[in-house]
ChimeraX commands (.cxc) that place a marker at each C-alpha (Angstrom):
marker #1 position 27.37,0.31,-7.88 radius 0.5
marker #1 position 26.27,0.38,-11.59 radius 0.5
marker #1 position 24.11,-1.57,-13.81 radius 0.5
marker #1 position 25.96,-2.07,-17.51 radius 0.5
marker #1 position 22.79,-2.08,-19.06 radius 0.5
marker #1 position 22.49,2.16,-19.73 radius 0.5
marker #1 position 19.72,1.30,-22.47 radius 0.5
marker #1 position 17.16,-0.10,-20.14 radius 0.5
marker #1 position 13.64,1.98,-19.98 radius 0.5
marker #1 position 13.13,2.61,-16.17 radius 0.5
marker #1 position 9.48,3.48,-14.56 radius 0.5
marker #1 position 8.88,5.29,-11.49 radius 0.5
marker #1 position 6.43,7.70,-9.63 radius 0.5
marker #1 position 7.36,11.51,-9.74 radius 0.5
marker #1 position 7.46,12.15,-6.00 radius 0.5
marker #1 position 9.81,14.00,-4.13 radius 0.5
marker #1 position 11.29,10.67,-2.77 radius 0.5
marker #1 position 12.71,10.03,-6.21 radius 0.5
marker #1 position 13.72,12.94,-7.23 radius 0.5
marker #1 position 17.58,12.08,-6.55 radius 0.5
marker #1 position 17.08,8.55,-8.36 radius 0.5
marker #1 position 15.90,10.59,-11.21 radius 0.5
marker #1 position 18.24,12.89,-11.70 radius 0.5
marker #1 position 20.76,10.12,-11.45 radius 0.5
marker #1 position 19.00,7.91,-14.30 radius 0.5
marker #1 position 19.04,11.42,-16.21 radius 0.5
marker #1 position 22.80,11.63,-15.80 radius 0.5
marker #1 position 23.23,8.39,-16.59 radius 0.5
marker #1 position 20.92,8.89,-19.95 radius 0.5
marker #1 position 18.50,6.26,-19.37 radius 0.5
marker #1 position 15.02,6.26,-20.94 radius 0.5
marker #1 position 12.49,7.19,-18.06 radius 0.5
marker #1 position 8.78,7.18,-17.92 radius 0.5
marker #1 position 7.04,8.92,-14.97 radius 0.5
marker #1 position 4.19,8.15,-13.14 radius 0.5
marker #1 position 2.00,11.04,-11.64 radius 0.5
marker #1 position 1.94,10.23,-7.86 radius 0.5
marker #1 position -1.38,9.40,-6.26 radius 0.5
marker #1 position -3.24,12.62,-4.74 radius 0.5
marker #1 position -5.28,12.21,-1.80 radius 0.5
marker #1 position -7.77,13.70,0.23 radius 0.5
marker #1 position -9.59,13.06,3.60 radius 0.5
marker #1 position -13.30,12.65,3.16 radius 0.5
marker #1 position -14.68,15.35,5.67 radius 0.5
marker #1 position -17.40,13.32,6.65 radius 0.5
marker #1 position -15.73,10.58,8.29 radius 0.5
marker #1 position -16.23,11.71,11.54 radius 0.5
marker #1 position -15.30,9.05,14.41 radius 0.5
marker #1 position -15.99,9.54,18.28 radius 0.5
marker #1 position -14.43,7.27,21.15 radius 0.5
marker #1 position -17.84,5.77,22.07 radius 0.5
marker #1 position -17.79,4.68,17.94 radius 0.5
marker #1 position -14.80,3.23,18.46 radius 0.5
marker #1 position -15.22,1.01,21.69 radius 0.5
marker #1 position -18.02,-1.09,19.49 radius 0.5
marker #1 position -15.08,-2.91,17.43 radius 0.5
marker #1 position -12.85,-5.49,18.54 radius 0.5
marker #1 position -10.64,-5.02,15.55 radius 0.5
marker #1 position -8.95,-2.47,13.52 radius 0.5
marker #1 position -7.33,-3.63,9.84 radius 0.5
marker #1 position -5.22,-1.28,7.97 radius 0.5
marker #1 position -5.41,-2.10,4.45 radius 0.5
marker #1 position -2.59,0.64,3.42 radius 0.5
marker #1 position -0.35,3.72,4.54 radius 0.5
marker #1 position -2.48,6.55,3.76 radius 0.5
marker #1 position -5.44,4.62,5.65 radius 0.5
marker #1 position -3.51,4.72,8.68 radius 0.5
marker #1 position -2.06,8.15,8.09 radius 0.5
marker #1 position -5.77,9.77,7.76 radius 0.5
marker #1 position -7.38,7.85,10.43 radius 0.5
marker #1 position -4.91,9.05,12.92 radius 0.5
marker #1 position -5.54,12.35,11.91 radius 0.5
marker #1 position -9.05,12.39,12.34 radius 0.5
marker #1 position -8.59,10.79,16.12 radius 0.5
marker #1 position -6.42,13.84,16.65 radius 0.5
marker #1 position -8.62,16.14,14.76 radius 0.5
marker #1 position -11.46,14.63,17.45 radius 0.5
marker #1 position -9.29,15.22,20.36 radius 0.5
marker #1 position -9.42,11.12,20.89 radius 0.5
marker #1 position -6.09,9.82,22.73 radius 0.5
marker #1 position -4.07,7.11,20.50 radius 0.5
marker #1 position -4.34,4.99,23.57 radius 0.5
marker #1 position -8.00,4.39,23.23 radius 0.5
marker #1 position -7.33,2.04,20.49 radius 0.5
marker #1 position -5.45,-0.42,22.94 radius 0.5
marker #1 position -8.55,-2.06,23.46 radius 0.5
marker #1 position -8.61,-3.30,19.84 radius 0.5
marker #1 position -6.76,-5.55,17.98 radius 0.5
marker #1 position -4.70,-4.50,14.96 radius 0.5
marker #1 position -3.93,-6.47,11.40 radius 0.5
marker #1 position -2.06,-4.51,9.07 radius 0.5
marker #1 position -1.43,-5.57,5.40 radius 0.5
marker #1 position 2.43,-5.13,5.59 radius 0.5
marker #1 position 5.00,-4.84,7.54 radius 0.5
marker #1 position 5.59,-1.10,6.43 radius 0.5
marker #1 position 1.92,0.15,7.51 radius 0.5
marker #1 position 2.53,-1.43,11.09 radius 0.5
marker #1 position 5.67,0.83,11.17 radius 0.5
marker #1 position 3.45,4.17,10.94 radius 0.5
marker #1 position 1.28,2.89,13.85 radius 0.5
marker #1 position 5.01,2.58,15.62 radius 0.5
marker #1 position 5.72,6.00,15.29 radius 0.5
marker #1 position 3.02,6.86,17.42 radius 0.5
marker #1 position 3.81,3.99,20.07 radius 0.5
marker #1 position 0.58,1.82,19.04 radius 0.5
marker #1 position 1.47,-1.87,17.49 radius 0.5
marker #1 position -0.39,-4.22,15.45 radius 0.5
marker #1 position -1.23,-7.65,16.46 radius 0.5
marker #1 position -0.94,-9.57,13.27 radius 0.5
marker #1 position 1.36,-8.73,10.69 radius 0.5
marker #1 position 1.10,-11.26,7.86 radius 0.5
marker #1 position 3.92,-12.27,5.27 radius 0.5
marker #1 position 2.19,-10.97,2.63 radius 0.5
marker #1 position -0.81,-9.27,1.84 radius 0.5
marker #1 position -2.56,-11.50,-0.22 radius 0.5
marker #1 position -6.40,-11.98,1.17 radius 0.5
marker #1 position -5.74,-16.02,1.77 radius 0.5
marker #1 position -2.47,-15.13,3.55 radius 0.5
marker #1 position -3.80,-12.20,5.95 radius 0.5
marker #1 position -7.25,-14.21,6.92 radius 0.5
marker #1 position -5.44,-17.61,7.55 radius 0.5
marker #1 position -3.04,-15.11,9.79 radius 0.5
marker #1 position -5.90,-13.94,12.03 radius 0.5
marker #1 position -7.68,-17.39,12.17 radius 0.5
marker #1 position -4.39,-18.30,13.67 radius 0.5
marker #1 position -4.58,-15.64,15.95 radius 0.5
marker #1 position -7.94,-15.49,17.03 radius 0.5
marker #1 position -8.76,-19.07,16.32 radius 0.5
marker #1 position -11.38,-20.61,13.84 radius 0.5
marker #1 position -13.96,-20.70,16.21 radius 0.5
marker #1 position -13.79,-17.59,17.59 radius 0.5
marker #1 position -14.45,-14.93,14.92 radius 0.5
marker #1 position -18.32,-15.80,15.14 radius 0.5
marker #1 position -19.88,-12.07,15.98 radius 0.5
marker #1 position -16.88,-10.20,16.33 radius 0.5
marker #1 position -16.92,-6.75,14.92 radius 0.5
marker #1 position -14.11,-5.59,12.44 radius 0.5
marker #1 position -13.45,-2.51,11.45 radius 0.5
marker #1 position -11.52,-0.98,7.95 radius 0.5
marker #1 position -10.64,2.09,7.44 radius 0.5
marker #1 position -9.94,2.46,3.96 radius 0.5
marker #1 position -10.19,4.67,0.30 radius 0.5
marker #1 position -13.44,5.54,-1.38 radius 0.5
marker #1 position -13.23,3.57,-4.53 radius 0.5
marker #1 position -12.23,0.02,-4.56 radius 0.5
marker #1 position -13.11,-3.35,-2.26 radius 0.5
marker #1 position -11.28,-4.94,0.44 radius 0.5
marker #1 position -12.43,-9.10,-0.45 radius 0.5
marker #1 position -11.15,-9.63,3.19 radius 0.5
marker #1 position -14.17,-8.80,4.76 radius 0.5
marker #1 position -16.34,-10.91,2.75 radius 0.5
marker #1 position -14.14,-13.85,3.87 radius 0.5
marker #1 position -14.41,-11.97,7.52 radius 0.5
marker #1 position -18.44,-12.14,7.24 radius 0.5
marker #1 position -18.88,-16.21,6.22 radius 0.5
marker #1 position -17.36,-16.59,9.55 radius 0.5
marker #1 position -19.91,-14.50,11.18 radius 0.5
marker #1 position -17.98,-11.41,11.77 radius 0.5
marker #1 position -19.24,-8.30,11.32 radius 0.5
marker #1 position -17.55,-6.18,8.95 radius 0.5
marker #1 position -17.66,-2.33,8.78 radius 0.5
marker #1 position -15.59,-0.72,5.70 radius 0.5
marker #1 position -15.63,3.11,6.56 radius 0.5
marker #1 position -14.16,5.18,3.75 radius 0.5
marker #1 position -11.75,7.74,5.17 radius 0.5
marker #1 position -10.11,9.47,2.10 radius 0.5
marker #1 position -10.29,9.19,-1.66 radius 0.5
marker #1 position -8.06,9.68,-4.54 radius 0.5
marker #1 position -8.31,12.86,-6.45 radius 0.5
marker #1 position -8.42,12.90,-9.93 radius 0.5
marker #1 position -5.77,12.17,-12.34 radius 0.5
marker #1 position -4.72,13.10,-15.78 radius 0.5
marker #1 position -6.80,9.75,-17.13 radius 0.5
marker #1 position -4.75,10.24,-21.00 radius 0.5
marker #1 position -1.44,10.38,-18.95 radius 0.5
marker #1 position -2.82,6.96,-16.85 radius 0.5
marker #1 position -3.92,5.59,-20.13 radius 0.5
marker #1 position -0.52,5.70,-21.89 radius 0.5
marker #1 position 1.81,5.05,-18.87 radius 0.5
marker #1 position -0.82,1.90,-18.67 radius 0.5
marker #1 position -0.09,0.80,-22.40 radius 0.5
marker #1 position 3.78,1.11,-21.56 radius 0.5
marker #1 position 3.69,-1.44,-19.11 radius 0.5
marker #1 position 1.39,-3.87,-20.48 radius 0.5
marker #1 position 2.81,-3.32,-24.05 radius 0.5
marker #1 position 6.59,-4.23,-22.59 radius 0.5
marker #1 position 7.99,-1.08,-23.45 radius 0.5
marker #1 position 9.21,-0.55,-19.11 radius 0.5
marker #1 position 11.94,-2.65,-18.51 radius 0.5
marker #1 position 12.04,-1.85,-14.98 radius 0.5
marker #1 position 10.00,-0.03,-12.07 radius 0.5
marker #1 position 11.78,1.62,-9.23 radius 0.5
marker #1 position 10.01,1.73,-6.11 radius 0.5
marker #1 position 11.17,4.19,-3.10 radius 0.5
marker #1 position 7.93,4.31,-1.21 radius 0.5
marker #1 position 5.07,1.35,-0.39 radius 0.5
marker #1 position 2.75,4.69,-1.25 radius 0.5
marker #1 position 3.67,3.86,-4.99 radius 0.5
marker #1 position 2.40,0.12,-4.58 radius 0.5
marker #1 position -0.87,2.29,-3.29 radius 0.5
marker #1 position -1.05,4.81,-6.28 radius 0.5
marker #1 position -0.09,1.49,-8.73 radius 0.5
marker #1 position -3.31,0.04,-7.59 radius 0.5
marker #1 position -5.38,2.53,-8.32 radius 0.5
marker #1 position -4.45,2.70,-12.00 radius 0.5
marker #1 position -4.74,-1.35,-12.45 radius 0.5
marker #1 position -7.94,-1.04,-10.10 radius 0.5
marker #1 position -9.06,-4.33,-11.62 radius 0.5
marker #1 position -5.32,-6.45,-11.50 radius 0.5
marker #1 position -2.99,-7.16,-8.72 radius 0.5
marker #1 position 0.25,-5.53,-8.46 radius 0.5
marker #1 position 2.25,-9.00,-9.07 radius 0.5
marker #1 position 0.24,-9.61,-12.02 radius 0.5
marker #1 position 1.03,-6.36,-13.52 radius 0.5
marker #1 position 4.30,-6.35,-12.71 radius 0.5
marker #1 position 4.92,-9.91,-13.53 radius 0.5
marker #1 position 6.99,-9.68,-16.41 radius 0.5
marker #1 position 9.35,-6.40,-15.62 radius 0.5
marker #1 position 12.15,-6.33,-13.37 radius 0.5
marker #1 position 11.07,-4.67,-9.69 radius 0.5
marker #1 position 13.50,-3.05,-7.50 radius 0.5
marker #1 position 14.08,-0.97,-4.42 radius 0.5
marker #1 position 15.50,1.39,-3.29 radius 0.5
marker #1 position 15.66,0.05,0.33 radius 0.5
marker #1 position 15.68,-3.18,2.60 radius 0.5
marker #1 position 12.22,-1.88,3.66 radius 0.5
marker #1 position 10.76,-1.25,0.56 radius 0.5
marker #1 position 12.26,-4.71,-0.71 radius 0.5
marker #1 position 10.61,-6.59,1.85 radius 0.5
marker #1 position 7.26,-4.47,1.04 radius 0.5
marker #1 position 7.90,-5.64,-2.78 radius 0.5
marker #1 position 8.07,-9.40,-1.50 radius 0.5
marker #1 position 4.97,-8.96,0.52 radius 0.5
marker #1 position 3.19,-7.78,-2.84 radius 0.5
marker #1 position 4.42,-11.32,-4.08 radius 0.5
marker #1 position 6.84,-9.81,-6.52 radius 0.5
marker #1 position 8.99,-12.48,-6.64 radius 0.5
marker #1 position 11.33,-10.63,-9.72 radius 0.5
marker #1 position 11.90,-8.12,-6.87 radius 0.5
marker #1 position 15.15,-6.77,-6.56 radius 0.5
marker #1 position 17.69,-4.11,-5.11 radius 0.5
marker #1 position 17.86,-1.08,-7.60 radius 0.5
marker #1 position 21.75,-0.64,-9.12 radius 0.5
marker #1 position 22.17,2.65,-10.45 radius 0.5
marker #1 position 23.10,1.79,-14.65 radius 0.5
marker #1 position 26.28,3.63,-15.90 radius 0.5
marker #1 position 26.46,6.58,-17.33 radius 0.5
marker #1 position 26.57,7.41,-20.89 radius 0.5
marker #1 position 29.46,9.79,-22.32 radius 0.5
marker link #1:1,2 radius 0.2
marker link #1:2,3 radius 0.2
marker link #1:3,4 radius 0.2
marker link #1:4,5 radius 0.2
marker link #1:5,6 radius 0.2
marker link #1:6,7 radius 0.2
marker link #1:7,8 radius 0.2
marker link #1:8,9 radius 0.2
marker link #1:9,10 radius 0.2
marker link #1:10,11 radius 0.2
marker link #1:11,12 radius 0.2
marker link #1:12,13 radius 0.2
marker link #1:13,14 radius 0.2
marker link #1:14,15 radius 0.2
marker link #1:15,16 radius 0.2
marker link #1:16,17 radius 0.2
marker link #1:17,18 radius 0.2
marker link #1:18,19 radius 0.2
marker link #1:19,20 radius 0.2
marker link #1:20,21 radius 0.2
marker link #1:21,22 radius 0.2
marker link #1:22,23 radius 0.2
marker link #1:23,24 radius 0.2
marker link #1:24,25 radius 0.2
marker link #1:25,26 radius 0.2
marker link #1:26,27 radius 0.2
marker link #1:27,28 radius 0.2
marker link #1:28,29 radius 0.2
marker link #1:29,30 radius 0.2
marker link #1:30,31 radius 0.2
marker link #1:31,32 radius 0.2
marker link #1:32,33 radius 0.2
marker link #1:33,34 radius 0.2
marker link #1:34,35 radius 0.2
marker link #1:35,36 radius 0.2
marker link #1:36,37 radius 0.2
marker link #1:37,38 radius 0.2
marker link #1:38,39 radius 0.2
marker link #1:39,40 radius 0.2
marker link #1:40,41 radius 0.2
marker link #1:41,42 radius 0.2
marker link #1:42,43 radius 0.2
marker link #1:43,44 radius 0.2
marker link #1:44,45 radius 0.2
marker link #1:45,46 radius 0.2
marker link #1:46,47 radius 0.2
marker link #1:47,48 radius 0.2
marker link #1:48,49 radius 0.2
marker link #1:49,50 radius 0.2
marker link #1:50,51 radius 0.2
marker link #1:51,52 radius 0.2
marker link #1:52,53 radius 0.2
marker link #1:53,54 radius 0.2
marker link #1:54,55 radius 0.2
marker link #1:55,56 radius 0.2
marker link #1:56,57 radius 0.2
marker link #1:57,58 radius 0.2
marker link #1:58,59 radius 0.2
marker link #1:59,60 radius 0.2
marker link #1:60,61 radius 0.2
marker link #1:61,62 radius 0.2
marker link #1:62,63 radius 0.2
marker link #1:63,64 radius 0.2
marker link #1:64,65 radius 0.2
marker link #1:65,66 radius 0.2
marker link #1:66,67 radius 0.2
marker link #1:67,68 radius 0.2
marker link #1:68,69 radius 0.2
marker link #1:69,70 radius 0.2
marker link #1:70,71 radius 0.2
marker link #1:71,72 radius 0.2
marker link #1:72,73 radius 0.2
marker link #1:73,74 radius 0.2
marker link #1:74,75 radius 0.2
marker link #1:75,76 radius 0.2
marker link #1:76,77 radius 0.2
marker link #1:77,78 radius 0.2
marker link #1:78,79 radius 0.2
marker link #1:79,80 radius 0.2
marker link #1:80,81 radius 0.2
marker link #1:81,82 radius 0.2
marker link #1:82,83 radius 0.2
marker link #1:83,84 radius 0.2
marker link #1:84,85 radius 0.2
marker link #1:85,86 radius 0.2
marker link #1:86,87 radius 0.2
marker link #1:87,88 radius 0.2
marker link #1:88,89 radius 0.2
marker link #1:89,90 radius 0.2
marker link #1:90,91 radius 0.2
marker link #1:91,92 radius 0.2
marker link #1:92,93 radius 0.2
marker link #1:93,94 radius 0.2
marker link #1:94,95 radius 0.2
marker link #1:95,96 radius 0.2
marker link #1:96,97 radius 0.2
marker link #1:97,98 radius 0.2
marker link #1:98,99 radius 0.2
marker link #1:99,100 radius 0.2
marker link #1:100,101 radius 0.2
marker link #1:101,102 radius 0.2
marker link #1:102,103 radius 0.2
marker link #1:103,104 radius 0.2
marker link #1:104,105 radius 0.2
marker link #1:105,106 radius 0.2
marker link #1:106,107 radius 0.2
marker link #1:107,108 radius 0.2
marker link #1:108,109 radius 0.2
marker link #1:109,110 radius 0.2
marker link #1:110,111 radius 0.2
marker link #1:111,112 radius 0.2
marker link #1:112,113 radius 0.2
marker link #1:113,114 radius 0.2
marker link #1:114,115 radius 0.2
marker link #1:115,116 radius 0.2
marker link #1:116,117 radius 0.2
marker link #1:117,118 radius 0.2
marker link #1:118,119 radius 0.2
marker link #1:119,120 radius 0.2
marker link #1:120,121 radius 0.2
marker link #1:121,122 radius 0.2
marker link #1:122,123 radius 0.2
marker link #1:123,124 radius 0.2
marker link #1:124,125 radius 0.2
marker link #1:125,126 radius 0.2
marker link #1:126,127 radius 0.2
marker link #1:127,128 radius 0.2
marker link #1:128,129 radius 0.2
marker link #1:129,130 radius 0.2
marker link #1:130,131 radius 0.2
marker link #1:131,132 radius 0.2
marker link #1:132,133 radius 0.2
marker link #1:133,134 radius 0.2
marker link #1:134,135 radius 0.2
marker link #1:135,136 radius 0.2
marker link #1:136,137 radius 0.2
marker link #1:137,138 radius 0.2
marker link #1:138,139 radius 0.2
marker link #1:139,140 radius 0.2
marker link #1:140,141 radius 0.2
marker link #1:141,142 radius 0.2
marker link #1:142,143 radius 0.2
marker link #1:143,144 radius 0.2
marker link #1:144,145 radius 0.2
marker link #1:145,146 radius 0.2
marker link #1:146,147 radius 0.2
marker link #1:147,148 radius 0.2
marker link #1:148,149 radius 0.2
marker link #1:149,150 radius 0.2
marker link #1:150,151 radius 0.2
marker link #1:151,152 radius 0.2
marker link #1:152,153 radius 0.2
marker link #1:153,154 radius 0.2
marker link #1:154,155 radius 0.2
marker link #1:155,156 radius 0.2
marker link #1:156,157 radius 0.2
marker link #1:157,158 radius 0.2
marker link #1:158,159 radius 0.2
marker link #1:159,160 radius 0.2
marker link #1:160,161 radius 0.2
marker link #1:161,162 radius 0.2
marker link #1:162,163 radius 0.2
marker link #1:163,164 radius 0.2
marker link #1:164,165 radius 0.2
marker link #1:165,166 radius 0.2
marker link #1:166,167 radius 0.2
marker link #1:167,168 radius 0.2
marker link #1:168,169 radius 0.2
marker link #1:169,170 radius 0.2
marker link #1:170,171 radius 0.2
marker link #1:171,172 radius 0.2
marker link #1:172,173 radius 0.2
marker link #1:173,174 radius 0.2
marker link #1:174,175 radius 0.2
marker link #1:175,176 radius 0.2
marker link #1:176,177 radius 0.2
marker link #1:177,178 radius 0.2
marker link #1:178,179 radius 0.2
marker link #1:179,180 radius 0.2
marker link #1:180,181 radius 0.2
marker link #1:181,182 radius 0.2
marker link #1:182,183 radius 0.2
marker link #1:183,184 radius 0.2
marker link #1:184,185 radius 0.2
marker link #1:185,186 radius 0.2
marker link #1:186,187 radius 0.2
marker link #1:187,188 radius 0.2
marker link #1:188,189 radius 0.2
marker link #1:189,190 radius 0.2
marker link #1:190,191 radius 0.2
marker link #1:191,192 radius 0.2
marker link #1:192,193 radius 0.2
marker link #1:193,194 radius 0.2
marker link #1:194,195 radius 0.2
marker link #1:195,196 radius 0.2
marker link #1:196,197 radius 0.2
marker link #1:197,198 radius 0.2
marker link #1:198,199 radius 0.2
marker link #1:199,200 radius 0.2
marker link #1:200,201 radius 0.2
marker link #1:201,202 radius 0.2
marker link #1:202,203 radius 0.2
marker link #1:203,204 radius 0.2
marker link #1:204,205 radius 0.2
marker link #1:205,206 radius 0.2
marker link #1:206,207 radius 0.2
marker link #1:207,208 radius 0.2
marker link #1:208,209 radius 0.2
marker link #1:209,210 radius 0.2
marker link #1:210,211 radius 0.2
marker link #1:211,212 radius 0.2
marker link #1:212,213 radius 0.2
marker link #1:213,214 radius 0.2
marker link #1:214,215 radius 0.2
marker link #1:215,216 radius 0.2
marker link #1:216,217 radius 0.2
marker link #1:217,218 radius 0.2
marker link #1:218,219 radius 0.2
marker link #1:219,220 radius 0.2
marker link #1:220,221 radius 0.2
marker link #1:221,222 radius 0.2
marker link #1:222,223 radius 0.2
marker link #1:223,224 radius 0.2
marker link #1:224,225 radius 0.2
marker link #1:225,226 radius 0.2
marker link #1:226,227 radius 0.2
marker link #1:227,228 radius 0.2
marker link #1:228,229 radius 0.2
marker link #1:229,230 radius 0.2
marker link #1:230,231 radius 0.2
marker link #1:231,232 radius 0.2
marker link #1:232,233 radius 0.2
marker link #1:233,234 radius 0.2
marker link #1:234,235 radius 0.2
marker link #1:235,236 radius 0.2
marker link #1:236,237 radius 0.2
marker link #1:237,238 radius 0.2
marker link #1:238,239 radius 0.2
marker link #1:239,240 radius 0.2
marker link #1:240,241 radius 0.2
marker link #1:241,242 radius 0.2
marker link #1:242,243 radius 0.2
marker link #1:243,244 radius 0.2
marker link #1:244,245 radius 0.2
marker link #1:245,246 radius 0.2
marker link #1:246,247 radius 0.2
marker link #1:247,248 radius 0.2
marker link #1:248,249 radius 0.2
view
């Protein structure tokens, strides 16, 4: 299906993911703006052992690559998936829980979206107001940047440990700089979004805005029902399905 408006400027990240969508916006002669995707590295140092793990009672994912480089540093310790079962798991999206699915482990509370009112009402439901007095959370997360859920965690009387497992290299900061002015400026029309990755590189460039407030006044779409419902659980409520514009003879 095709879009009639040809003359629209389209954003998106230059992974491999949308390399196909690209070409196709270049056939169809549409102004495109590209994003440098988000490289990342695991920090060497987070080293975890079974006996480290056994002290928490729960495990929250804030994004994919948190999940992605914990699991390999479990398997780079020789520690069996199946030691987590003794933990509960929150994950900030429905598309993080799905990595823990592909290696057969499940998360206990999913919210609806992952705004920080919405995911700690979601596990007072679970575990009850009453009953996250002294237990022991644990986030693995990036370097830079603060999860606000475990300060909400700790008035409770949790304990909260944030344990940094990878960071974001550096990035061409005049590139970040301009692609920054673009969207602010309203010179993008519209972001494509393939991956919930690009919702975790988009955050590091507007470190100090949410996504829906940056994205507030542009038209968001995906490329899937999966990345859709990601969008929505961003609170992007301009979110929509991508429709290829026509081309231009």
């Amino acid at each position: 299906m095709a879009d009639m408006q040809a003359d629209k400027t389209y954003a998106l990240f230059a992974t491999a993911a949308n390399k196909k969508i690209i070409k196709q916006l270049e056939n169809a002669a549409a102004e495109i703006h590209l994003f440098p995707p988000l490289a990342t590295e695991k920090i060497e140092a987070a080293e975890i052992n079974a006996g480290f793990l056994h002290f928490f009672d729960w495990l929250i994912f804030p994004d994919i690559p948190a999940v992605r480089y914990f699991l390999e540093i479990l398997e780079s310790q020789d520690i069996d998936f199946f030691e987590l079962d003794q933990m509960r798991v929150c994950t900030f999206g429905e598309a993080i829980a799905d990595e823990l699915r592909f290696v057969q482990l499940h998360a206990d509370v999913i919210p609806n979206t992952n705004s920080v009112g919405d995911i700690f009402s979601a596990l007072c439901d679970y575990i009850g107001d009453d009953e996250i007095e002294n237990l022991k959370f644990l986030v693995p997360k990036i370097e830079s940047g603060e999860i606000i859920l475990s300060e909400k965690l700790k008035t409770r009387g949790a304990e909260v440990l944030e344990l940094p497992i990878y960071r974001a290299k550096d990035f061409d900061k005049y590139t970040a700089a301009k692609l920054k002015t673009l969207i602010m400026g309203g010179a993008i029309d519209e972001f494509i979004f393939s991956s919930p990755e690009d919702l975790t590189a988009l955050s590091q460039y507007f470190s100090e805005k949410s996504i829906a407030g940056v994205l507030k006044n542009l038209k968001v779409s995906a490329v899937s029902g999966a990345m859709f419902q990601t969008l929505k659980e961003y609170n992007l409520e301009n979110a929509a399905f991508f429709i290829l514009p026509n081309s231009v003879d």
